[in-house]
MDTraj code that builds the backbone (N, CA, C; nanometers):
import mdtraj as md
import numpy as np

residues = "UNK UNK UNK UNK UNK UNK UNK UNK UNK UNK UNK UNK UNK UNK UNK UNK UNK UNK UNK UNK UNK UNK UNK UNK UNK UNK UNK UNK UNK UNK UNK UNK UNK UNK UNK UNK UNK UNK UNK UNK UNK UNK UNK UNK UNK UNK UNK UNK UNK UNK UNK UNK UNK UNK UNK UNK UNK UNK UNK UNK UNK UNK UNK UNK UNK UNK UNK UNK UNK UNK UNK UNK UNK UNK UNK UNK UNK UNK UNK UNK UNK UNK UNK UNK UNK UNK UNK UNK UNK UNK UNK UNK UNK UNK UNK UNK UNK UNK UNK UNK UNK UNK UNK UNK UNK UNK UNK UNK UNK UNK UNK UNK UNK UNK UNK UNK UNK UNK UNK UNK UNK UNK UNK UNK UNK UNK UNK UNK UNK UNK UNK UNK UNK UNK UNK UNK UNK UNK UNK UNK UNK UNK UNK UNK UNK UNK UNK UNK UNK UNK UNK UNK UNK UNK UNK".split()
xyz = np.array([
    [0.0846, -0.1167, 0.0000],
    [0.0000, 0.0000, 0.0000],
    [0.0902, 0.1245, 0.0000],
    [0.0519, 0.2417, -0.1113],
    [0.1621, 0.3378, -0.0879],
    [0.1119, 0.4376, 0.0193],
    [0.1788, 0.5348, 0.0565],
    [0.1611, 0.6212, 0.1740],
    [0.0408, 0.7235, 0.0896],
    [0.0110, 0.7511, -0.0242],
    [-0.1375, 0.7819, -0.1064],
    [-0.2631, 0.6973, -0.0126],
    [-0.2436, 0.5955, -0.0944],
    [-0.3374, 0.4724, -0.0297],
    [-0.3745, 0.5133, 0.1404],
    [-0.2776, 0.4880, 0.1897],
    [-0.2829, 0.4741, 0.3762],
    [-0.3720, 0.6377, 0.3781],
    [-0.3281, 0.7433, 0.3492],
    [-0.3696, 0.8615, 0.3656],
    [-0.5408, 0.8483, 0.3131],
    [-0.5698, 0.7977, 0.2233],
    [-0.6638, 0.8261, 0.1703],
    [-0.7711, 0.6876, 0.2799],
    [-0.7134, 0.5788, 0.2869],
    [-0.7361, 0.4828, 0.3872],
    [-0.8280, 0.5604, 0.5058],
    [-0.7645, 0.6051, 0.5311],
    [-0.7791, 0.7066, 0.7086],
    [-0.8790, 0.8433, 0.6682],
    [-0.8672, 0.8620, 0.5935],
    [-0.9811, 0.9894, 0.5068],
    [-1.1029, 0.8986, 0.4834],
    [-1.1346, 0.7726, 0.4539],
    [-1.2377, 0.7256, 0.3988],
    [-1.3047, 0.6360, 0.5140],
    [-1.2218, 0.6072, 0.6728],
    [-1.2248, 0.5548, 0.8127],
    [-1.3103, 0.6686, 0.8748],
    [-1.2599, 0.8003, 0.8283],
    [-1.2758, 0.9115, 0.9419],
    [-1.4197, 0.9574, 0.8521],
    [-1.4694, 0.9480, 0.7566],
    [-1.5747, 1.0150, 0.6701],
    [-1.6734, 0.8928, 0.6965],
    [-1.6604, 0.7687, 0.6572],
    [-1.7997, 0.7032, 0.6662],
    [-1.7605, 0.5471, 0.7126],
    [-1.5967, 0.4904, 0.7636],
    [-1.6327, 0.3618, 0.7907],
    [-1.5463, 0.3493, 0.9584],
    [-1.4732, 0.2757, 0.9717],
    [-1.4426, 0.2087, 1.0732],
    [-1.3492, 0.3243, 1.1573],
    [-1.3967, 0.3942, 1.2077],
    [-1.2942, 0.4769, 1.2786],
    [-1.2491, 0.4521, 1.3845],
    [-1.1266, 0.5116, 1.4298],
    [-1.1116, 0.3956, 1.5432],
    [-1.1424, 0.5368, 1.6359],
    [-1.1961, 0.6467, 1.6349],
    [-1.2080, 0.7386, 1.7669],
    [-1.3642, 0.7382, 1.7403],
    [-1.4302, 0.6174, 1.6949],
    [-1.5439, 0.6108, 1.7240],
    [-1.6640, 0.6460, 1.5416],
    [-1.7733, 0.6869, 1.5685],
    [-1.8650, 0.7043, 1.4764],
    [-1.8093, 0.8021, 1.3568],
    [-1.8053, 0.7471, 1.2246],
    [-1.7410, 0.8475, 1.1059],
    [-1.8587, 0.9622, 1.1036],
    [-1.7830, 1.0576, 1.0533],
    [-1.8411, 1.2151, 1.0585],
    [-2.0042, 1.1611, 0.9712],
    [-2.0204, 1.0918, 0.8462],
    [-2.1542, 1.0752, 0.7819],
    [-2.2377, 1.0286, 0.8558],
    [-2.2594, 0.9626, 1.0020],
    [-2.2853, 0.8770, 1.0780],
    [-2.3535, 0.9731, 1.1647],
    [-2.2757, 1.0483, 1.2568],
    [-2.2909, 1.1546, 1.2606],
    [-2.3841, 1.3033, 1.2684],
    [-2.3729, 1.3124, 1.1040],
    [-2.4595, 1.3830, 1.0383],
    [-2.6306, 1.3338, 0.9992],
    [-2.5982, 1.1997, 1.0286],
    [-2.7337, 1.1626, 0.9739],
    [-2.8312, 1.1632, 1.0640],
    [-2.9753, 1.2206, 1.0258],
    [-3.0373, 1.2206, 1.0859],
    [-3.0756, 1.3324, 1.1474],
    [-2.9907, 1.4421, 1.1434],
    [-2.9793, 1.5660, 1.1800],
    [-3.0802, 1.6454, 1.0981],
    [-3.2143, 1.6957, 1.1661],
    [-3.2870, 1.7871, 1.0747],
    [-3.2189, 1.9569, 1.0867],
    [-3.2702, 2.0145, 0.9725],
    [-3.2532, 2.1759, 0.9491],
    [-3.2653, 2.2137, 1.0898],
    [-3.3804, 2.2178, 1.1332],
    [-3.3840, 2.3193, 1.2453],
    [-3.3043, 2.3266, 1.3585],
    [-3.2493, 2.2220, 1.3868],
    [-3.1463, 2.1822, 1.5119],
    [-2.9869, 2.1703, 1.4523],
    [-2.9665, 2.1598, 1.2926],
    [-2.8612, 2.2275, 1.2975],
    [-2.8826, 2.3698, 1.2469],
    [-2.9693, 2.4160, 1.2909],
    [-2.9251, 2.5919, 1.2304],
    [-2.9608, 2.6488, 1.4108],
    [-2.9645, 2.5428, 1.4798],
    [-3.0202, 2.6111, 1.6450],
    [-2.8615, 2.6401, 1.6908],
    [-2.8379, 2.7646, 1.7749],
    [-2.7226, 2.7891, 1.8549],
    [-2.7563, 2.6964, 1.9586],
    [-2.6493, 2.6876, 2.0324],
    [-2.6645, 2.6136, 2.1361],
    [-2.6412, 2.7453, 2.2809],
    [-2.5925, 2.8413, 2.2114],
    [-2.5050, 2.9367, 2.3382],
    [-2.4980, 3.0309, 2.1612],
    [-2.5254, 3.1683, 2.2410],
    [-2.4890, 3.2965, 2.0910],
    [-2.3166, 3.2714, 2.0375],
    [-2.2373, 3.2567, 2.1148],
    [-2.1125, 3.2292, 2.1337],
    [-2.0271, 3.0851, 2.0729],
    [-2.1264, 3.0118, 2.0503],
    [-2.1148, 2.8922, 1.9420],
    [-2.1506, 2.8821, 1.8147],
    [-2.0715, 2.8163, 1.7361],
    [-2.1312, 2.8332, 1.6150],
    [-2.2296, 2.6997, 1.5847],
    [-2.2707, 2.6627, 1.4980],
    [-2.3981, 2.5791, 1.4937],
    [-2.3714, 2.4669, 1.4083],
    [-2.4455, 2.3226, 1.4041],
    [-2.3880, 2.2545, 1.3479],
    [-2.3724, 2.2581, 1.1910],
    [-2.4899, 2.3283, 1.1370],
    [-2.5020, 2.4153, 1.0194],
    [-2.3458, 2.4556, 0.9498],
    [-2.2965, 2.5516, 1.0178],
    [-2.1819, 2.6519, 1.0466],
    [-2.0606, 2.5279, 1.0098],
    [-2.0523, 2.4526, 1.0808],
    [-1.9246, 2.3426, 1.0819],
    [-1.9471, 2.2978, 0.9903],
    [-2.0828, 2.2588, 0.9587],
    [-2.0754, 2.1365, 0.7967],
    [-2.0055, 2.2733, 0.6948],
    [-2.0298, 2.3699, 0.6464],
    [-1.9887, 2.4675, 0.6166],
    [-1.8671, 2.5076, 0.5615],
    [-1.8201, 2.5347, 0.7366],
    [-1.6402, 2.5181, 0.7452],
    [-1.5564, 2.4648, 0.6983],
    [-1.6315, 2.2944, 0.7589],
    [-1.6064, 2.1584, 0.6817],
    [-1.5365, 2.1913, 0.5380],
    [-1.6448, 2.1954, 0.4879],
    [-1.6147, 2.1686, 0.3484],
    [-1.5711, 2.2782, 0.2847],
    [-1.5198, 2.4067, 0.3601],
    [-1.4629, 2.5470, 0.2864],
    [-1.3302, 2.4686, 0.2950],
    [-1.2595, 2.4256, 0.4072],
    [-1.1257, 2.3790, 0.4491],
    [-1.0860, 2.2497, 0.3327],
    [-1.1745, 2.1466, 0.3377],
    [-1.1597, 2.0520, 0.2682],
    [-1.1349, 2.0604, 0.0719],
    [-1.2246, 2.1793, 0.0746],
    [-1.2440, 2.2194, -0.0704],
    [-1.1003, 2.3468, -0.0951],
    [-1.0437, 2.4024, -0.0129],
    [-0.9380, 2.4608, -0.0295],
    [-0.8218, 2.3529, -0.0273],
    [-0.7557, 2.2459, 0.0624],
    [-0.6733, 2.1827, -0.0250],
    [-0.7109, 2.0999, -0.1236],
    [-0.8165, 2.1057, -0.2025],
    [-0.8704, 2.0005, -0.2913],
    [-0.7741, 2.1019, -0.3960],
    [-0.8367, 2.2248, -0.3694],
    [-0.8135, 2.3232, -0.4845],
    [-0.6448, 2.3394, -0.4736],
    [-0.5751, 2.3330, -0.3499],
    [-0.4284, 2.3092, -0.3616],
    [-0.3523, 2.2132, -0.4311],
    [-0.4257, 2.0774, -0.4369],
    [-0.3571, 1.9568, -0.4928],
    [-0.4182, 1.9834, -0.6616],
    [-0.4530, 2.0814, -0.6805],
    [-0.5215, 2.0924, -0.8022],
    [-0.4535, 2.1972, -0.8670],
    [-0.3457, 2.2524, -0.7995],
    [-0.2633, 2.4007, -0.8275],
    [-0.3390, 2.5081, -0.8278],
    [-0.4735, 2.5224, -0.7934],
    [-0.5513, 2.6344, -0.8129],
    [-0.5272, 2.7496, -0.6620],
    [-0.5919, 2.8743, -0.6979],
    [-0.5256, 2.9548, -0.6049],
    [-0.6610, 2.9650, -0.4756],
    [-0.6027, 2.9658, -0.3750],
    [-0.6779, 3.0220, -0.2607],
    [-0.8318, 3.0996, -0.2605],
    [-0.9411, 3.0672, -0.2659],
    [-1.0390, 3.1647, -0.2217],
    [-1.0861, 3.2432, -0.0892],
    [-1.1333, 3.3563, -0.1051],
    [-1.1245, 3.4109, -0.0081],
    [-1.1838, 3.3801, 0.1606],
    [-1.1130, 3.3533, 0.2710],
    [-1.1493, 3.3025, 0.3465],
    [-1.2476, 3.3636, 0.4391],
    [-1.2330, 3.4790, 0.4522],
    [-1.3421, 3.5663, 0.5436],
    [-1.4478, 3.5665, 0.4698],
    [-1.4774, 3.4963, 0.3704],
    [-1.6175, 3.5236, 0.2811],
    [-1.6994, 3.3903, 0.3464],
    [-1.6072, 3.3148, 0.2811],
    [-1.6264, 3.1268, 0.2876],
    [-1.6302, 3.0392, 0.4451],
    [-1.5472, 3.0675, 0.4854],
    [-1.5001, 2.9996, 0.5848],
    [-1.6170, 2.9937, 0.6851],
    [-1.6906, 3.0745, 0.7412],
    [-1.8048, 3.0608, 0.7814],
    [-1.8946, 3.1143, 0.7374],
    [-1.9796, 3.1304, 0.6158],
    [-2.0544, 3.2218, 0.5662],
    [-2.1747, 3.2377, 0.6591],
    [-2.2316, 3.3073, 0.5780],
    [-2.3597, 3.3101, 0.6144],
    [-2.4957, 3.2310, 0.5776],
    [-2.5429, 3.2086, 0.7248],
    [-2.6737, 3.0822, 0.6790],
    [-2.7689, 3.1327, 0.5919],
    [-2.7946, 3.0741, 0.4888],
    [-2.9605, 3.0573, 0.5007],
    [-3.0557, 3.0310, 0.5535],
    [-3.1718, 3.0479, 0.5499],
    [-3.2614, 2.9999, 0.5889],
    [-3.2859, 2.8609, 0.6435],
    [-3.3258, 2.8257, 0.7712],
    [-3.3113, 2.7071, 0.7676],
    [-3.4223, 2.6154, 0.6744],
    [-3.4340, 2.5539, 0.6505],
    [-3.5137, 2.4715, 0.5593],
    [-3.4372, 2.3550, 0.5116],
    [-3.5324, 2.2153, 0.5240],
    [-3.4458, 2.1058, 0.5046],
    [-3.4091, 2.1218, 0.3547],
    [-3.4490, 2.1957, 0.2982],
    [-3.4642, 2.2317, 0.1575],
    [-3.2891, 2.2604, 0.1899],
    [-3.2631, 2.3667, 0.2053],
    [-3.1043, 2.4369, 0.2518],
    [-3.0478, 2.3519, 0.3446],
    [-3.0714, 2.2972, 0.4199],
    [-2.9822, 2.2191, 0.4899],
    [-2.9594, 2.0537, 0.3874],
    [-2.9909, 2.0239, 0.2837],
    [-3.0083, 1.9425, 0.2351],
    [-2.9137, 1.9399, 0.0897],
    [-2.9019, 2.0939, 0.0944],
    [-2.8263, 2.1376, -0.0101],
    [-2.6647, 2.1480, 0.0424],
    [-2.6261, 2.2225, 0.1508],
    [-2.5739, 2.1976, 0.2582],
    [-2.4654, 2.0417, 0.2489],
    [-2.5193, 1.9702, 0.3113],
    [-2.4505, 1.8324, 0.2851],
    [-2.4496, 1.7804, 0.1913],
    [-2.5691, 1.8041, 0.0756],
    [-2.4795, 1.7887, -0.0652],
    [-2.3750, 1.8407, -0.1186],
    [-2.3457, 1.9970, -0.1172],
    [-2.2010, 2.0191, -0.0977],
    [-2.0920, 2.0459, -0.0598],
    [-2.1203, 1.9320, 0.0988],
    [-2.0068, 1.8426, 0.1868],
    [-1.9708, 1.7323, 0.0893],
    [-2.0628, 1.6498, 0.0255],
    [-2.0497, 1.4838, 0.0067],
    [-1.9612, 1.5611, -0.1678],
    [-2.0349, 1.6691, -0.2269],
    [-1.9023, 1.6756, -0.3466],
    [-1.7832, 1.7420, -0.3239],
    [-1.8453, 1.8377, -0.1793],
    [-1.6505, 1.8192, -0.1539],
    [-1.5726, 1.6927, -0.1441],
    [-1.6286, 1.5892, -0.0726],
    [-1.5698, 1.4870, -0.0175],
    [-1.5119, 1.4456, -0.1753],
    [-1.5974, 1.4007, -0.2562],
    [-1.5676, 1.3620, -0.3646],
    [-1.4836, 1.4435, -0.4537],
    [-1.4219, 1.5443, -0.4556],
    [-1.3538, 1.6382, -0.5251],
    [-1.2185, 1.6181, -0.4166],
    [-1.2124, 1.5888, -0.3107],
    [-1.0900, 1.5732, -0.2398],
    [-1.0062, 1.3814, -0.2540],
    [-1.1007, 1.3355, -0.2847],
    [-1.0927, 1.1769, -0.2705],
    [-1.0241, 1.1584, -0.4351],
    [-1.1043, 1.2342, -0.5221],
    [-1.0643, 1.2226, -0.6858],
    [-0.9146, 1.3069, -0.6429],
    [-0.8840, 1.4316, -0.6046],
    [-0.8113, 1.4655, -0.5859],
    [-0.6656, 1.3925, -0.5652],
    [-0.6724, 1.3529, -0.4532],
    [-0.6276, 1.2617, -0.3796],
    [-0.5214, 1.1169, -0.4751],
    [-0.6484, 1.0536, -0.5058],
    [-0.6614, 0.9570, -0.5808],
    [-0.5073, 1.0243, -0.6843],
    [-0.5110, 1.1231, -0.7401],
    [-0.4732, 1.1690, -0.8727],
    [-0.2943, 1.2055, -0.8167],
    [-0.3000, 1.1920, -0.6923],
    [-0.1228, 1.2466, -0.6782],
    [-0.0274, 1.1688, -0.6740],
    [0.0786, 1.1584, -0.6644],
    [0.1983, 1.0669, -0.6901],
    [0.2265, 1.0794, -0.5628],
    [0.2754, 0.9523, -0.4932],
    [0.3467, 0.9511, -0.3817],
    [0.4546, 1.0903, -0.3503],
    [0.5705, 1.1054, -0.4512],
    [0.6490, 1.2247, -0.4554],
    [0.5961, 1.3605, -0.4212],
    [0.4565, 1.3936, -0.4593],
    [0.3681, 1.5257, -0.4363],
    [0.3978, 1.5563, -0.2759],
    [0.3628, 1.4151, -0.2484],
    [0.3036, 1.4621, -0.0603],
    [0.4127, 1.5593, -0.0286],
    [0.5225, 1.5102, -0.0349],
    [0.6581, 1.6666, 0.0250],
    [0.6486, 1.7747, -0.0448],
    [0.5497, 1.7988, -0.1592],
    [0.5760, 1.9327, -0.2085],
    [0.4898, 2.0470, -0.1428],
    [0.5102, 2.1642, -0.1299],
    [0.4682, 2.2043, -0.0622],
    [0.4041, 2.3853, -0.1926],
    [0.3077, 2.3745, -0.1799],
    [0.1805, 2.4841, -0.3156],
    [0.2416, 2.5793, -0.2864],
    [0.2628, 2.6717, -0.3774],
    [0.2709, 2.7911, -0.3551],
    [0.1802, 2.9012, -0.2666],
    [0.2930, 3.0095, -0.1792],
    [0.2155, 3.0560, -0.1350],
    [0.1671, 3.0125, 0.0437],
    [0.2321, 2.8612, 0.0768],
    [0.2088, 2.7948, 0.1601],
    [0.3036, 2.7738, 0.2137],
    [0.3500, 2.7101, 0.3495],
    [0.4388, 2.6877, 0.4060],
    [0.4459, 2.5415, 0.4999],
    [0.3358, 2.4667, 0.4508],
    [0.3267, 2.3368, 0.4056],
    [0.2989, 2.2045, 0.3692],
    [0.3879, 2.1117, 0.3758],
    [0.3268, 2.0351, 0.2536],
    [0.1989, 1.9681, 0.2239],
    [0.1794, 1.9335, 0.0908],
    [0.0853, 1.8522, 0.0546],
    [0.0340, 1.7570, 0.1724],
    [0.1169, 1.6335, 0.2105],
    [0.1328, 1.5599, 0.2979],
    [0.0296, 1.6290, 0.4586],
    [0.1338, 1.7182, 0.5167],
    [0.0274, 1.7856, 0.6079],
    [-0.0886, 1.8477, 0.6086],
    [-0.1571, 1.9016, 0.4651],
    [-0.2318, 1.9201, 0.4811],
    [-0.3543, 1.8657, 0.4519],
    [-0.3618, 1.7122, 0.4424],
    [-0.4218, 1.5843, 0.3865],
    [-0.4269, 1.5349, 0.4868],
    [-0.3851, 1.5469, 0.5627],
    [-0.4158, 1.4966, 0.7196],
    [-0.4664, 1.5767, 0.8187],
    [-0.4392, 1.7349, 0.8235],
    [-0.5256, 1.8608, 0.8406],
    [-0.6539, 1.8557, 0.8080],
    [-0.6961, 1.7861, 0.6950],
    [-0.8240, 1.7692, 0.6606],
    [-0.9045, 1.6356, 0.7581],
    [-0.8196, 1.5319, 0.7543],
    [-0.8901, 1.4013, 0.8436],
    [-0.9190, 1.4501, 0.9919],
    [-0.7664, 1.5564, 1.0518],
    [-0.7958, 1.5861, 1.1519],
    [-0.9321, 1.6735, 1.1816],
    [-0.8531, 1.7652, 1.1020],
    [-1.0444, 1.8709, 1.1162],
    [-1.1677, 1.8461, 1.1067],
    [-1.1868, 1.7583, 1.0242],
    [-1.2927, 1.6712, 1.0003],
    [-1.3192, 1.6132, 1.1025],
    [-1.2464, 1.5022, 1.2103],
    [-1.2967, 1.4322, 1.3326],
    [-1.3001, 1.5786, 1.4456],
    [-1.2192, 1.6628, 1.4495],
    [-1.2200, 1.7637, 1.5795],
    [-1.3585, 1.7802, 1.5475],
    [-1.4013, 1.8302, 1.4413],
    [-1.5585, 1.9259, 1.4676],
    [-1.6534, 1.7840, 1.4646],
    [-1.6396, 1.6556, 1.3806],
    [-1.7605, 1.5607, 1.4583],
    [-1.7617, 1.5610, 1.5815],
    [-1.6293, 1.5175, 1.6308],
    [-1.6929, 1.5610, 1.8163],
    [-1.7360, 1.7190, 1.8165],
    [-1.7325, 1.8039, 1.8154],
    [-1.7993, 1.8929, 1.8423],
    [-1.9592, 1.8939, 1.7718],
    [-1.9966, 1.8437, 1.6896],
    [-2.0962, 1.8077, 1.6305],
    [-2.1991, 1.7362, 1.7104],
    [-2.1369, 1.6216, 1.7621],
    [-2.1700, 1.5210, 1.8880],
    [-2.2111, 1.6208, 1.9942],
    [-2.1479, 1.6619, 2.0873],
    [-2.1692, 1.7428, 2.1584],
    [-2.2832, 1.8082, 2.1470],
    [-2.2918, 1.9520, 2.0236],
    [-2.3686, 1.9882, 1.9750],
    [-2.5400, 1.9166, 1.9808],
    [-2.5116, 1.8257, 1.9084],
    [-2.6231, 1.7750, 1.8721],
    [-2.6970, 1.6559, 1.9798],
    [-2.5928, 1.6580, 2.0752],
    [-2.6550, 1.5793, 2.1930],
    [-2.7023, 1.6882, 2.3247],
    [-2.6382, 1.7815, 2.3066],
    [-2.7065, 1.9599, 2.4338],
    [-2.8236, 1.9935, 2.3735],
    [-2.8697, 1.9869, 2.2236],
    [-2.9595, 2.0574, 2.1585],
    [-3.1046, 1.9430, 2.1701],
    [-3.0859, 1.8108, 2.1721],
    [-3.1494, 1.7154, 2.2085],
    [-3.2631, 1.7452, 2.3215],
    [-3.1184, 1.8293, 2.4291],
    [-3.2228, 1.7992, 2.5660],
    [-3.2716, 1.9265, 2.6119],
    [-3.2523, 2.0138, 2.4963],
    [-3.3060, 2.1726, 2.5000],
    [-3.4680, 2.1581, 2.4829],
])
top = md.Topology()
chain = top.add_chain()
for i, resn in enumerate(residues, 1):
    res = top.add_residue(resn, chain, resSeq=i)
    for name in ("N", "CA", "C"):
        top.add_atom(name, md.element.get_by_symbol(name[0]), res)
traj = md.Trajectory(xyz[None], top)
């Protein structure tokens, strides 16, 4: 198995199968209606809405790195602004989480072992770290998701 493989291994553990810190992020997510992820839990938190969001601003920026493309703007993206809640919008929402996922996985899929040490312009570093930046970030906010969505339960 090359160190591609293993990376992408642990990306596809932490998104929908055998994780070993417990339930993959799709797992998770399911089941979750609009209204309780667009509910704060505290003004001072952001919502589970907000993270799927994040999610996939972070995930879809190194997609766009391993792709040589340049940076979009982060104070726009990074947490935008909600819509309306409606399962209608929240539905749209995790549809484009699941084509980020899929635009990072094709991504992925497409690099040469040699890539992982290179490090994009503009950045300070590599490929490698930030492919695992993504698995990590991805499990930090499911537990926070968890959390989330288990306080909002007993609201």
């Amino acid at each position: 198995m090359t160190e591609v493989e293993r990376i992408l291994d642990q990306y596809d553990r932490a998104m929908n199968g055998d994780a070993w810190h417990g339930d993959p992020v799709w797992k998770i997510l399911d089941g979750i209606p609009a209204e309780q992820a667009a509910r704060h839990a505290d003004a001072s938190i952001h919502t589970i809405w907000e993270l799927v969001c994040h999610m996939t601003y972070w995930e879809t920026e190194v997609s766009r790195r391993m792709n040589g493309l340049p940076a979009r703007p982060a104070n726009e993206l990074n947490f935008p602004a909600m819509p309306a809640a409606t399962e209608e919008n929240w539905n749209a929402a995790l549809a484009e989480f699941r084509r980020s996922n899929a635009d990072f996985r094709q991504a992925l899929l497409k690099l040469d072992p040699w890539q992982l040490d290179q490090t994009p312009p503009g950045r300070d570093k590599s490929i490698y770290i930030d492919l695992h930046g993504v698995i990590q970030h991805h499990t930090y906010h499911a537990g926070q998701i968890v959390i989330l969505r288990n306080i909002l339960q007993l609201k």
